[in-house]
C-alpha positions in Angstrom: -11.9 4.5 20.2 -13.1 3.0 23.2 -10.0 1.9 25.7 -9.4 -1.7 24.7 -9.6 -1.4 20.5 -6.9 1.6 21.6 -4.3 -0.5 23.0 -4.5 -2.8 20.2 -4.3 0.3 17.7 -0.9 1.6 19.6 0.3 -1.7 19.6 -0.2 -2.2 15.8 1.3 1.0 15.6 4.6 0.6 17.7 4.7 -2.8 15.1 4.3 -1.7 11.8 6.9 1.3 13.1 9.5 -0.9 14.0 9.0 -4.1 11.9 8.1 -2.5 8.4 10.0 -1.0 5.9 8.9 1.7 3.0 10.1 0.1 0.4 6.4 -1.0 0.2 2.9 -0.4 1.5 0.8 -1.3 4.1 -2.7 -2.3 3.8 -5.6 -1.7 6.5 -9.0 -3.8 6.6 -11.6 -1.1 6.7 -14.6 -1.6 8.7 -17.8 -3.5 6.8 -19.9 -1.2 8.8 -18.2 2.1 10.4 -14.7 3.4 10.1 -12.4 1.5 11.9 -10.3 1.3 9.3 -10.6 4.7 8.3 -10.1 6.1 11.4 -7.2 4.1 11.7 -5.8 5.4 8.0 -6.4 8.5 9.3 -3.4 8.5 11.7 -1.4 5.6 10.5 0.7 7.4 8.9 2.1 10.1 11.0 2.4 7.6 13.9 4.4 5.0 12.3 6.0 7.1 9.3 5.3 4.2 6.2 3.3 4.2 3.0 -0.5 3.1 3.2 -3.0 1.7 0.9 -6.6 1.6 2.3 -9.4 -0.7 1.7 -12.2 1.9 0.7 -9.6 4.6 1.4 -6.9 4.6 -1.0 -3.7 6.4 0.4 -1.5 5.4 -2.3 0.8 8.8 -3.1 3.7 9.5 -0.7 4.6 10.0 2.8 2.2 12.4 4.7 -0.7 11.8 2.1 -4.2 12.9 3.6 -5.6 12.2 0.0 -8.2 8.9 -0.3 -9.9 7.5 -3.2 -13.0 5.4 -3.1 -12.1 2.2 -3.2 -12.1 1.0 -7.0 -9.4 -1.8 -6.1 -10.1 -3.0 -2.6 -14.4 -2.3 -2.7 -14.9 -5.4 -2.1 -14.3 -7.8 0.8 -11.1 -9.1 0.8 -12.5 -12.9 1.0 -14.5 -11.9 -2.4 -10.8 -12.1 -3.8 -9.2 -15.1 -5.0 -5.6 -16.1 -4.3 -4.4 -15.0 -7.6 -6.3 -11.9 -8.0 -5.5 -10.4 -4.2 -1.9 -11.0 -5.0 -2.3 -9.3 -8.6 -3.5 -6.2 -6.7 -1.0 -6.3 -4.3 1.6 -6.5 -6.3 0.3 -3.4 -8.4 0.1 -1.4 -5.6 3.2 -2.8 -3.6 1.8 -3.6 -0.9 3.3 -6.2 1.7 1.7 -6.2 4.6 -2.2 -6.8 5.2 -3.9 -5.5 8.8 -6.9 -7.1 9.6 -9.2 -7.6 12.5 -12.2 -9.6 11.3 -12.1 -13.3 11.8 -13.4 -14.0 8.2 -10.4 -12.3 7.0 -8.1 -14.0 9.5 -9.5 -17.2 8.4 -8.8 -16.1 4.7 -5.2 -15.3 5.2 -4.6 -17.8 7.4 -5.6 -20.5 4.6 -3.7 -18.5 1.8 0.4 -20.4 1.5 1.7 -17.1 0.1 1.0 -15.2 3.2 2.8 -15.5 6.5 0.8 -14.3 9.7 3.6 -12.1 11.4 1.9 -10.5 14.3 -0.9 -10.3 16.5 -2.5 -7.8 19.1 -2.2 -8.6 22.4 -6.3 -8.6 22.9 -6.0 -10.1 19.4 -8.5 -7.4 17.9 -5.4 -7.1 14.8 -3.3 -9.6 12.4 -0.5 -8.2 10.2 0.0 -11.2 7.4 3.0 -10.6 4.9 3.0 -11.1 1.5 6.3 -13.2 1.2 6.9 -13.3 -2.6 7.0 -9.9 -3.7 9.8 -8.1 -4.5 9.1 -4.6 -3.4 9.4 -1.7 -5.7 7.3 1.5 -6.7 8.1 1.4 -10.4 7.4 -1.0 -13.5 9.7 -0.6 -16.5 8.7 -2.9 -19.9 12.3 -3.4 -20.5 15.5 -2.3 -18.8 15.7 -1.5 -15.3 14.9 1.5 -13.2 15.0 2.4 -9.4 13.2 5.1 -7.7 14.0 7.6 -4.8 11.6 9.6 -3.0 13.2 12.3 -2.1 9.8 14.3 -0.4 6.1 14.6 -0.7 7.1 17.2 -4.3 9.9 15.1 -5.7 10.5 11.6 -6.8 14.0 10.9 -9.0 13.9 7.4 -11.4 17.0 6.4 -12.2 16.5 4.4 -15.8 19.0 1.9 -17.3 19.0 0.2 -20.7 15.4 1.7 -20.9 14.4 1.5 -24.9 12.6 4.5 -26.3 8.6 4.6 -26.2 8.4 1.2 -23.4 6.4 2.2 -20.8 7.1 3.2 -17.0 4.4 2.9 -14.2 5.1 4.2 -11.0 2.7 3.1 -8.4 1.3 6.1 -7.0 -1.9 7.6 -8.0 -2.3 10.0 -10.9 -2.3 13.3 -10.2 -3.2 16.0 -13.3 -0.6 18.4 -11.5 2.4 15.9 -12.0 5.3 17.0 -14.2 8.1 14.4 -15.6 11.5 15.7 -16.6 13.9 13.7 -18.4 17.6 15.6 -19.0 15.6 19.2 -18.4 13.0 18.4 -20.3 9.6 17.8 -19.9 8.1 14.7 -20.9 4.2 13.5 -21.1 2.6 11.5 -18.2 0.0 9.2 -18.9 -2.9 7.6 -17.0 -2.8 4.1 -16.2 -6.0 3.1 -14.2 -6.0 4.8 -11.2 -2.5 5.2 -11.5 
């Protein structure tokens, strides 16, 4: 980075730090054209210790995740989205805060009632908008209720209650074919859901 977009960057890093929680994700506009947002992805994470989801880079596993995907949810500008179907994806994914630096996202999010701009750069290169209705959460249950704990980047414990045999659970990281699931000791199947 040249010195100016750097400020902003340590700025929007000392931010999302201090002001965000990991109860849910963080989105980065990526660059139309280079990698400023993947450059950005690249050390979010270990500079402000939270939970990303990338625009054509999908970090969306745990903390310390140098895995990305190409984009099969965010490939697309996010002005291509409308209202109901950006909140549909950012709900799946948990995500609550949205970074971005180009002015025909800012213009986007600015118009959109659900989202609340909550910061700005001081050279005003970056936004952070929040998505005020959702109730963050890295697991879906059909029926009964579950919580989730991560307890590293190995080990995740669900905590299930009044779950009714064969409903399904989604947990909103990606798919990995090396995951196991235990239940009491024993092993139990994991499926594919999309990319998760």
């Amino acid at each position: 980075f040249r010195n100016e977009p750097k400020k902003d960057v340590l700025e929007l890093f000392s931010f999302l730090r201090e002001k965000t929680t990991k109860e849910a994700r963080i989105i980065i506009e990526d660059s139309r054209y280079g990698k400023l947002g993947g450059n950005i992805m690249a050390l979010a994470s270990y500079f402000t210790d939270k939970y990303y989801l990338g625009e054509f880079y999908h970090g969306i596993l745990i903390e310390g995740d140098t895995w990305f995907v190409d984009g099969v949810i965010f490939g697309k500008n996010i002005t291509e989205y409308s209202e109901r179907e950006l909140v549909k994806k950012l709900e799946e994914y948990n995500v609550k805060w949205v970074v971005v630096w180009t002015n025909e996202s800012k213009s986007f999010l600015e118009n959109l009632p659900t989202f609340k701009k909550i910061y700005e750069t001081s050279n005003k290169l970056f936004r952070v908008y929040e998505y005020s209705n959702i109730v963050p959460t890295y697991i879906y249950v059909e029926n009964g209720s579950a919580s989730l704990k991560i307890l590293n980047d190995d080990k995740i414990i669900v905590d299930l209650k009044n779950v009714v045999e064969d409903k399904k659970i989604v947990l909103k990281f990606r798919y990995e074919k090396y995951w196991h699931a235990f239940y009491d000791g024993k092993e139990i199947p994991i499926e594919k859901c999309g990319v998760l």
